[in-house]
N, C-alpha and C positions, 0 to 999 in steps of 0.2 A: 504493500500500500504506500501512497504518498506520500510524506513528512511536508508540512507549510511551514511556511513563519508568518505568524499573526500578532495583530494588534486589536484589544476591543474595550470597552469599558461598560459598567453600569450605568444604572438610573440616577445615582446617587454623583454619578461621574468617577468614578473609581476606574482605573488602568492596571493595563494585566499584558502584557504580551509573551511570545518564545515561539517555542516549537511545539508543534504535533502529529501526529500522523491520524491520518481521514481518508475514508475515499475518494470525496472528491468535498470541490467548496461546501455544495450546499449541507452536504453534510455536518464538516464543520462548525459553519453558522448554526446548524439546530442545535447541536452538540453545546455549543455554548451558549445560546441562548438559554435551551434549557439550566444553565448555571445561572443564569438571569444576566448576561455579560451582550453588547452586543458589537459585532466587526465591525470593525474601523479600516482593519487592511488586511489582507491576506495575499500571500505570495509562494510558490511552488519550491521548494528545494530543488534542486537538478543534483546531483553528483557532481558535475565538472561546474557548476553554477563561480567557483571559484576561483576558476581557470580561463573563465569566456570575460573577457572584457567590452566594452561599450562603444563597439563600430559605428563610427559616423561615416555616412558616405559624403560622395564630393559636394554634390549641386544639395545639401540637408544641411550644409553649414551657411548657406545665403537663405534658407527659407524666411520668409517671415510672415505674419499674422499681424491684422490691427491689432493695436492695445487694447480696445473697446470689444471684440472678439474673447481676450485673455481675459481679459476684467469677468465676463460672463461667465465664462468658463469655470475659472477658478473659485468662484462665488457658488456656482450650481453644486460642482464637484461637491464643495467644502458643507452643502446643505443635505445633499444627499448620502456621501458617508458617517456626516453626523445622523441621519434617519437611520441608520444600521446598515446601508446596501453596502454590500462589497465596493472594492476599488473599480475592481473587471465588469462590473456589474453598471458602475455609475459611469467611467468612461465608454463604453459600450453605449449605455442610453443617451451620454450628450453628443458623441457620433452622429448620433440618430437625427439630434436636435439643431445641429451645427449647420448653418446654412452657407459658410463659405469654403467654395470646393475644396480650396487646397487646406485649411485645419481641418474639413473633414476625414481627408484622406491621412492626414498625420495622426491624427485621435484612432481612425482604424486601427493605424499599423501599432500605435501605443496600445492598444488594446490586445492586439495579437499578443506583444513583445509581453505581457502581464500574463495572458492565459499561457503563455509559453516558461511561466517562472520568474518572471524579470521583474524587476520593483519597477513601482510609476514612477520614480525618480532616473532611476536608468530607461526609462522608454525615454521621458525631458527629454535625457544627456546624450538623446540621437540624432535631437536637433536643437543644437545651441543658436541657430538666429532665429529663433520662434522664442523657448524659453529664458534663455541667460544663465548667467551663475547664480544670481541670485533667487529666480525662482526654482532651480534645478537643487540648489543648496539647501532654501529653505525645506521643500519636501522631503530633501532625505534627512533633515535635521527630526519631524516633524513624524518619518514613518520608523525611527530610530525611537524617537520619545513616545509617542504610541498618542498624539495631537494632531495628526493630521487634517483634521477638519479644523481644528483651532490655526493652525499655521496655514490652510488655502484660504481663512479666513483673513487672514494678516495679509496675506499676499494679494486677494483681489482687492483689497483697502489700499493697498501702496500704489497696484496697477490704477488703480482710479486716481488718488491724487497725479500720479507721475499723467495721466490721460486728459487731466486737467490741467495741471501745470503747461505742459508743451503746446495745448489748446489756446491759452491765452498768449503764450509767444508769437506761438503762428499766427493768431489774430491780428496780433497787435502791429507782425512787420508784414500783413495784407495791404495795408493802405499805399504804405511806403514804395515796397514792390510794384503795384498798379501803378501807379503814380509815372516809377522810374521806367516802365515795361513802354510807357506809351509815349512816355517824353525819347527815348528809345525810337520807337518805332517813326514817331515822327520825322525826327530827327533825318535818318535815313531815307526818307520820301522823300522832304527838304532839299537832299542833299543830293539824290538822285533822280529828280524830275523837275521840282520845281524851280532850283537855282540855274541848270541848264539853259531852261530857258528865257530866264532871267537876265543870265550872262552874255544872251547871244548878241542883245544889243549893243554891250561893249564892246564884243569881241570882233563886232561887224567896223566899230567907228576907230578901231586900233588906239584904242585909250588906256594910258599905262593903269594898274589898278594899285589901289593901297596893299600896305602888306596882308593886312586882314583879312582883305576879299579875297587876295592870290592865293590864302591858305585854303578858303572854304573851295575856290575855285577847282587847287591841286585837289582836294580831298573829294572833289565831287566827281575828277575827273577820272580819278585812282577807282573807286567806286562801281563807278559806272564800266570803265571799260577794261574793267579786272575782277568786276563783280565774284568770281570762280575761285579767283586767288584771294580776296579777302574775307571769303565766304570760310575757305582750307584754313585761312590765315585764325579766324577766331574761331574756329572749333577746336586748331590744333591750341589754342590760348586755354581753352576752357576743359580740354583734356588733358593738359601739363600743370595746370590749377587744381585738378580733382586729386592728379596723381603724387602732385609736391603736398597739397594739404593732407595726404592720407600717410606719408613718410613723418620722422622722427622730427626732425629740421621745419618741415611744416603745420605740424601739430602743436610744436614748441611755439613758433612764431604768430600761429593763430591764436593760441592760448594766450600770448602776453599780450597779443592786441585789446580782444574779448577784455581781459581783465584791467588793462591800463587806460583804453582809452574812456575820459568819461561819460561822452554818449550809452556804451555798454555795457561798463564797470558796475553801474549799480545793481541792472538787472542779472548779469549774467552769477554774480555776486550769491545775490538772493536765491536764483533758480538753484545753484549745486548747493549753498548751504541747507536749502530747503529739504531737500533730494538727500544728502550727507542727515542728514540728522533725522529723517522720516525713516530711511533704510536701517541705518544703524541701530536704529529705536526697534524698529522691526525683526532685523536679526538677534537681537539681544532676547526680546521678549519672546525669540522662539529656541531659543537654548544654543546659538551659536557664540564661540567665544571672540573677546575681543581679538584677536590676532588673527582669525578664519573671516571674520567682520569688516575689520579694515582694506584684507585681500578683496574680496568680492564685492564690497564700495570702491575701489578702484580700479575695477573691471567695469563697473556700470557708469560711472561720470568721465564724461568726454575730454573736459578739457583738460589740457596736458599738464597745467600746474599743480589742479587738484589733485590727480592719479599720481603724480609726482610725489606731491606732502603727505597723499597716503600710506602711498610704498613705503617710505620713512619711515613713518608713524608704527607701520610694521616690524622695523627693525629694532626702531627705539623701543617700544611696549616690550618688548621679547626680554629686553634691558630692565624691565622696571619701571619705566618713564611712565609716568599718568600721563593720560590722554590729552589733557587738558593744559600739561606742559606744552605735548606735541603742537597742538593746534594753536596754542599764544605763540610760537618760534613761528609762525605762519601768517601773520597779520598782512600781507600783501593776497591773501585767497579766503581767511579765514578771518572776520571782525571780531573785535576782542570780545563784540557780544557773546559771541559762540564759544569761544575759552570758559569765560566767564561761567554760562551757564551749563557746563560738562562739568567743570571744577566743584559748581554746588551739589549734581550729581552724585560724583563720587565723595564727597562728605556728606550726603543725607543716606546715599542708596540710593536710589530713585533714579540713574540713569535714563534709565526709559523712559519713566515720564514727562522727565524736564527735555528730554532732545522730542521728546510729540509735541510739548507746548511750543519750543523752537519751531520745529517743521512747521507746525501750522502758523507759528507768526509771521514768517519767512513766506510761506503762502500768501496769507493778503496781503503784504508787500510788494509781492508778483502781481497781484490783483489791481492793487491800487498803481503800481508801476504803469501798465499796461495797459489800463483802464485811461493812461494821462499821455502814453506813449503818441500818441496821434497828435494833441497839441503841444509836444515838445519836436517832434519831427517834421510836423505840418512848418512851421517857418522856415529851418534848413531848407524841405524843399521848394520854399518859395524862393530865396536868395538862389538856392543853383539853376532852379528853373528859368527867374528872372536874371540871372546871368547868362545864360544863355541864349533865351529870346534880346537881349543887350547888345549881346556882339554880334548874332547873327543881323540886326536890324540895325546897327552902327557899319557894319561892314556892307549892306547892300547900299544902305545913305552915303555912305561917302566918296562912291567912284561916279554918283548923281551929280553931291556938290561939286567935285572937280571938273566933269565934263560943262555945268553950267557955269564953271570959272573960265573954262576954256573959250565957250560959247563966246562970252562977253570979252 
């Protein structure tokens, strides 16, 4: 007969997990209900289960899923093995329920990979650009302590705030973008139809032109009848941008922008401290230690200085260093707010709670930022706009005025 490893608890909430051997799940689950206990998780022993490690294939490392999809997910999950159903049982039914093709098809094969022996944590760990480290951690943290439904409850809480948080970004740099997409677009019409023919009549009366004009002229004429090669020319611009920002040197160089210049210092600021302190609060309160914690928070925040002071933070903690050390040696990523309020932390205990209150202050901060973003951008792009309609309207005026100086 089989041997599982399970996890279940009572009514009263009482946890129990090990080994046992059963014929098969359902069995099991009666087996222990009748103990009044109910499954939380159940997994197959295999013999070689020891020996098979957690194959990712190539194109299962780019997968990826909305957040808004995860959020559901993990939330349903975290409802229905708290009801008693098995794991195999609950990923199988949100399969069912799942209306986008490709997490459908991933929930599948996670489903196999569970009735085949494999924990729902190793099904994750098949596909890291859907789950992350941090949700693939969380769960194995979660089917280890025998809380699984308490930690996918933790985890579609963070997936919402982190669903929210990046919602008001991208809102707030929508306007900005439009704005610059069509001053863009213009721009190029301008330069390719309308100045042409604009030009013709000087070009007819052999009238020398100011520098101004000769520039839009060169540039209209580069345009037009190279159109092919400048078309090559900024695609290959914008695929040596994608590919230097995704290298070491370029991750470095975005980060200090992000973080010094002050148009996006406040926000970007707010967004990772928010992010940093929601996480951390998250993993703590699901039984990961600080040193597993600080690794997998700088696997999830992007910019390169925070990932930077975390790796640190890693070395130094191993050392002894309180955290709160770590993060006051960082006042250029980290405001002394946040020292501060880790430091009370670990003199009450309370950790956890004081980095939620954080997180969530740091939220409407992002709110209130974002919410204001429009009328602090809205004048910049009036001044580049109106610099631009400037010269391009001083540069067609002035080879007029000359020709009427000529005239006379």
């Amino acid at each position: 007969m089989p041997k599982f490893i399970y996890t279940a608890k009572n009514y009263s909430g009482e946890k129990k997990g090990g080994e046992i051997i059963a014929r098969d799940e359902k069995t099991l689950a009666s087996q222990l209900r009748s103990d009044g206990f109910l499954v939380t998780s159940i997994a197959l022993v295999r013999e070689d289960q020891s020996a098979s490690g957690v194959q990712v294939k190539f194109f299962d490392r780019f997968s990826n899923v909305p957040l808004k999809e995860k959020m559901v997910f993990a939330r349903n999950l975290s409802v229905m093995i708290s009801s008693g159903l098995t794991v195999s049982r609950a990923v199988g039914n949100l399969a069912m329920q799942v209306e986008h093709k490709g997490f459908k098809k991933i929930l599948n094969d996670i489903f196999e990979e569970i009735q085949s022996g494999k924990t729902l944590s190793e099904g994750f760990a098949k596909y890291p650009g859907v789950f992350g480290d941090l949700f693939i951690n969380m769960v194995k943290v979660g089917e280890v302590a025998g809380n699984l439904d308490e930690v996918l409850k933790i985890v579609s809480v963070q997936i919402e705030k982190e669903h929210d948080l990046k919602g008001k970004v991208k809102g707030a740099m929508i306007y900005p973008a439009v704005i610059l997409s069509v001053m863009i677009i213009i721009g190029i019409l301008m330069l390719t139809y309308v100045l042409p023919q604009m030009m013709g009549v000087f070009k007819g009366m052999n009238a020398k032109l100011p520098p101004m004009t000769q520039f839009l002229v060169d540039l209209s004429d580069a345009m037009k009848n190279n159109g092919i090669v400048v078309a090559i020319g900024f695609i290959s611009l914008i695929s040596f941008l994608n590919y230097f920002l995704h290298q070491k040197a370029g991750k470095k160089a975005l980060g200090y922008f992000t973080v010094h210049v002050p148009i996006f210092s406040p926000i970007v600021k707010q967004v990772n401290c928010a992010r940093f302190a929601r996480i951390y609060s998250s993993l703590l309160k699901s039984g990961v230690n600080s040193v597993e914690a600080l690794g997998i928070i700088s696997n999830t925040l992007s910019n390169y200085y925070y990932k930077e002071a975390l790796l640190k933070g890693v070395e130094d903690i191993q050392k002894g260093v309180p955290l709160s050390t770590i993060l006051s040696n960082r006042p250029d990523v980290f405001p002394i707010l946040v020292s501060q309020i880790v430091q009370v932390g670990e003199e009450t205990g309370k950790t956890e709670t004081v980095l939620l209150q954080l997180a969530e202050y740091y939220e409407d901060e992002v709110d209130q930022v974002t919410k204001n973003m429009s009328s602090i951008i809205e004048p910049l792009l009036m001044v580049v706009i109106g610099g631009c309609v400037g010269f391009f309207a001083v540069a067609m005026l002035l080879p007029m005025y000359s020709l009427m100086d000529s005239i006379k």
